[in-house]
PyMOL Python script that loads the backbone (N, CA, C, O; Angstrom):
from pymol import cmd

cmd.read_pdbstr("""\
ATOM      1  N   UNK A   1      -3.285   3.321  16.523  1.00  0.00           N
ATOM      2  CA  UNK A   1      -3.171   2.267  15.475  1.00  0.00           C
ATOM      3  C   UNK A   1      -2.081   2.608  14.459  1.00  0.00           C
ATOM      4  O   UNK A   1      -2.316   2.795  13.265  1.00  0.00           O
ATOM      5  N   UNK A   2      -0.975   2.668  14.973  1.00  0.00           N
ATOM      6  CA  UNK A   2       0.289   3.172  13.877  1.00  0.00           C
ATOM      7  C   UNK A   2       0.385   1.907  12.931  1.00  0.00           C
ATOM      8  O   UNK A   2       0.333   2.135  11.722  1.00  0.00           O
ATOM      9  N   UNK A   3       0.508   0.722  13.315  1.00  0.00           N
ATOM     10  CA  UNK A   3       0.512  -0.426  12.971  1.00  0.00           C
ATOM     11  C   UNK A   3      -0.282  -0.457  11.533  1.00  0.00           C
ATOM     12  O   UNK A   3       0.133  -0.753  10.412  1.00  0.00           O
ATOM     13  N   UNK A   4      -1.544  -0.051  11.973  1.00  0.00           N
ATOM     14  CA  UNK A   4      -2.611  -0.460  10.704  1.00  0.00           C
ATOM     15  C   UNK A   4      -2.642   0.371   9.602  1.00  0.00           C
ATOM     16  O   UNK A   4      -3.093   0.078   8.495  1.00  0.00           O
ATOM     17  N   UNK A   5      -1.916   1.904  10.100  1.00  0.00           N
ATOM     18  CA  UNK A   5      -1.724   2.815   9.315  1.00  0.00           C
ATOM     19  C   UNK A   5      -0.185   2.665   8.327  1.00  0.00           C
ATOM     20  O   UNK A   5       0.029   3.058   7.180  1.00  0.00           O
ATOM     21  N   UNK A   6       0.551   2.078   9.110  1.00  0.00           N
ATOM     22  CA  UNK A   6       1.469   1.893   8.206  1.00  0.00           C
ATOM     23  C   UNK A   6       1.769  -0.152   7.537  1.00  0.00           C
ATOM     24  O   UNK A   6       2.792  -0.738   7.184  1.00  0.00           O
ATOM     25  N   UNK A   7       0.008  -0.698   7.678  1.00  0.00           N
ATOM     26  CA  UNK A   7      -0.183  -1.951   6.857  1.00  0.00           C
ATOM     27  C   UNK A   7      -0.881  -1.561   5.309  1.00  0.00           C
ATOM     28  O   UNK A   7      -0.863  -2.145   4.226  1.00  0.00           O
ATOM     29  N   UNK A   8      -1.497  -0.275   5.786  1.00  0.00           N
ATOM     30  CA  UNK A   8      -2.400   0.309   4.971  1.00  0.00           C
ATOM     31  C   UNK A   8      -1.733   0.952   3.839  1.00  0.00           C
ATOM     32  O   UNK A   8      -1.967   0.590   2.686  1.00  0.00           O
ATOM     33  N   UNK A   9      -0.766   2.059   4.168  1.00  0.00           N
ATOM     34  CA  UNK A   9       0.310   2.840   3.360  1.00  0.00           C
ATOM     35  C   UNK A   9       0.685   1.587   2.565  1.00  0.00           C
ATOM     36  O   UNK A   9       0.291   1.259   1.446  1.00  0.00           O
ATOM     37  N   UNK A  10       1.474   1.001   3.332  1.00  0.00           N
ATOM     38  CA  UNK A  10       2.018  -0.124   2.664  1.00  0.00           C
ATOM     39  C   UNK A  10       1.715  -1.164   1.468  1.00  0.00           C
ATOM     40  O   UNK A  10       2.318  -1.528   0.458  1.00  0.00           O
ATOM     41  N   UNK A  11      -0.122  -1.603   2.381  1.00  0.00           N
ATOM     42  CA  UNK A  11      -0.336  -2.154   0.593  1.00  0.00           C
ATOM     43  C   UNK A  11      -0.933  -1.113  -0.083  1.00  0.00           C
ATOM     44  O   UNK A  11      -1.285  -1.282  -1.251  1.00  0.00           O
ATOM     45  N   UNK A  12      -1.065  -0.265   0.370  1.00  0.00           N
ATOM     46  CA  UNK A  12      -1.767   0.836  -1.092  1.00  0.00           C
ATOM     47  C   UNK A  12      -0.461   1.088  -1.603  1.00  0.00           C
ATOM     48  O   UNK A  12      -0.581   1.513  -2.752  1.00  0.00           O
ATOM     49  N   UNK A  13       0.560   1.025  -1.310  1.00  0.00           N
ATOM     50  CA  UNK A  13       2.058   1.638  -2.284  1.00  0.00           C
ATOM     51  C   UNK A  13       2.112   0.426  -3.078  1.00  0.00           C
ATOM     52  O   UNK A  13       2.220   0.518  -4.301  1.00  0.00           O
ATOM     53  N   UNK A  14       2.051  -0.627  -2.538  1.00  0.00           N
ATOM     54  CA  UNK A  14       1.939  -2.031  -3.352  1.00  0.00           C
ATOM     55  C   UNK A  14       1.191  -2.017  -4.329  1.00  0.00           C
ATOM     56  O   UNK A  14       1.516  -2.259  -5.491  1.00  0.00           O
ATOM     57  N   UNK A  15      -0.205  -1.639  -3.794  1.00  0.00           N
ATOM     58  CA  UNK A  15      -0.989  -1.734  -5.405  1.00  0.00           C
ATOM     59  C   UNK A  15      -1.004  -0.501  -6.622  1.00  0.00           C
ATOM     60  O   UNK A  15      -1.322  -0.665  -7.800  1.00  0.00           O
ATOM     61  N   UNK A  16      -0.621   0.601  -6.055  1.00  0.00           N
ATOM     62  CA  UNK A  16      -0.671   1.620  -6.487  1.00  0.00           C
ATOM     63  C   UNK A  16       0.478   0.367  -7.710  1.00  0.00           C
ATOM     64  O   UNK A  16      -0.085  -0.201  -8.646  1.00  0.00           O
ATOM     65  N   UNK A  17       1.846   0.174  -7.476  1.00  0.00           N
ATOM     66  CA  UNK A  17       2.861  -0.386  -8.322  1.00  0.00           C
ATOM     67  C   UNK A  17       2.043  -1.010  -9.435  1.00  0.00           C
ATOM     68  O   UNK A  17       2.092  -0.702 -10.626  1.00  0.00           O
ATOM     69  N   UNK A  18       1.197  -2.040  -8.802  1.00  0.00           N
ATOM     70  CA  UNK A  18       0.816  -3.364  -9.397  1.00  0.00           C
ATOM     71  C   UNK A  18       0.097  -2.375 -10.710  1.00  0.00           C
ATOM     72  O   UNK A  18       0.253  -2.261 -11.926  1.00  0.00           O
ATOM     73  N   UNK A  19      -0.712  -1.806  -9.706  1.00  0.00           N
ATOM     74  CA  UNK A  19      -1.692  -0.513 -11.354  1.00  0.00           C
ATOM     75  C   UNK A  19      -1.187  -0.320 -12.108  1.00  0.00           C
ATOM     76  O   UNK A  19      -1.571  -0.565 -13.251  1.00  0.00           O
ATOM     77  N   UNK A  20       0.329   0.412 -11.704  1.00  0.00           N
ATOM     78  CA  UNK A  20       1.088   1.291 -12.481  1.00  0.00           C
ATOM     79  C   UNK A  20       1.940   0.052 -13.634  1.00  0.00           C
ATOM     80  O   UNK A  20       2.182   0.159 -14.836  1.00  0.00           O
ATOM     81  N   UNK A  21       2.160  -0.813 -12.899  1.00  0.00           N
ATOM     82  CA  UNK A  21       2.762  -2.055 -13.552  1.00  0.00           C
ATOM     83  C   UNK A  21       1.607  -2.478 -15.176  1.00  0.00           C
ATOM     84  O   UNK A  21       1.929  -2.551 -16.362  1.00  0.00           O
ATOM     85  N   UNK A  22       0.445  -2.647 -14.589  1.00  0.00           N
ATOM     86  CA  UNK A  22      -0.581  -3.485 -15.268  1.00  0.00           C
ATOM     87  C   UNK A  22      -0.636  -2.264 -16.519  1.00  0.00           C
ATOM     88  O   UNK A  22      -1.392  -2.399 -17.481  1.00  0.00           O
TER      89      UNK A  22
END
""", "prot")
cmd.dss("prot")
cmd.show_as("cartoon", "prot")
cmd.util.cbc("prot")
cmd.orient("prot")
């Protein structure tokens, strides 16, 4: 499942931003 692992990375780097943003 490389796929899901790098959908996963992906939105956690996203929200990690959004946190860091907020």
């Amino acid at each position: 499942p490389k796929g899901q692992l790098l959908l996963i990375n992906g939105r956690t780097e996203d929200e990690v931003a959004r946190s860091l943003e907020r």
